[in-house]
N, C-alpha and C positions, 0 to 999 in steps of 0.2 A: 280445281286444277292447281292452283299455285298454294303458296304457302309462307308463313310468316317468318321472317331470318333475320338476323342480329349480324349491321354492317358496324365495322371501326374504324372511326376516324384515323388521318396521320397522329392527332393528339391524344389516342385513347380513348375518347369518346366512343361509346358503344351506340347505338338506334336502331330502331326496328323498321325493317322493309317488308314489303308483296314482293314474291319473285315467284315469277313462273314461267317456264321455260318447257322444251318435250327436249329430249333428249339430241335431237338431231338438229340444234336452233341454228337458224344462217347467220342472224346477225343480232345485235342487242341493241335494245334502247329502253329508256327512262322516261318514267311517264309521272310527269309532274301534278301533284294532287290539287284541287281544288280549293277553298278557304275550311271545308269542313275535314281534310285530313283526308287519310285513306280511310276511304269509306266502303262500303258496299260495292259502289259505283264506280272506283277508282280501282279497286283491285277486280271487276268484272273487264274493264278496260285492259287490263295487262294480261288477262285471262285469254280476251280476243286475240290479242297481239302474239301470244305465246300460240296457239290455234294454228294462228298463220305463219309458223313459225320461227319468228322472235324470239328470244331471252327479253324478259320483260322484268323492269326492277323499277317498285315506286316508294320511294322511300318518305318516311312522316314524316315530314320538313317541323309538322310543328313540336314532337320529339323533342327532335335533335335539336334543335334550336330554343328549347324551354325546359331548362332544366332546375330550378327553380322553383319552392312550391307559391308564391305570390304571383309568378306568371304562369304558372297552373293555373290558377283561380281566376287569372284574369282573361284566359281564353273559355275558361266555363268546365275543367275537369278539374273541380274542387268534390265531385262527386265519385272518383274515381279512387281507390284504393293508394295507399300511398307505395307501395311496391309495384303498382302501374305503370310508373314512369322510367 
């Protein structure tokens, strides 16, 4: 149901979000990810939400917050392509 979007910060900072929403959503919220990111399970939850009619947006905290390839490495996506991030 949802799908992957590209939020930008007030500083230009770019990051990737879950949103999913139906078209007719009453109201929105944000659904904060776990220590493992958006995962499966994180974007199934915004999935329900949007269902029940929400706008649902979970953005990868750890992204946006690591931009840096040493703290790549340090959270464990040192296996990840470097145009991934």
């Amino acid at each position: 149901m949802g799908e992957w979007t590209t939020l930008k910060a007030a500083d230009g900072h770019e990051f990737q979000a879950w949103r999913s929403a139906r078209a007719e959503s009453m109201a929105g919220l944000v659904v904060a990810q776990e220590i493992f990111g958006v995962n499966e399970h994180i974007r199934q939850v915004a999935d329900r939400y949007a269902t029940l009619g929400f706008a649902a947006v979970a953005p990868d905290g750890n992204r946006a917050l690591c931009r840096e390839a040493s703290c790549l490495m340090a959270v464990g996506w040192g296996r990840l392509a470097p145009n991934a991030v």
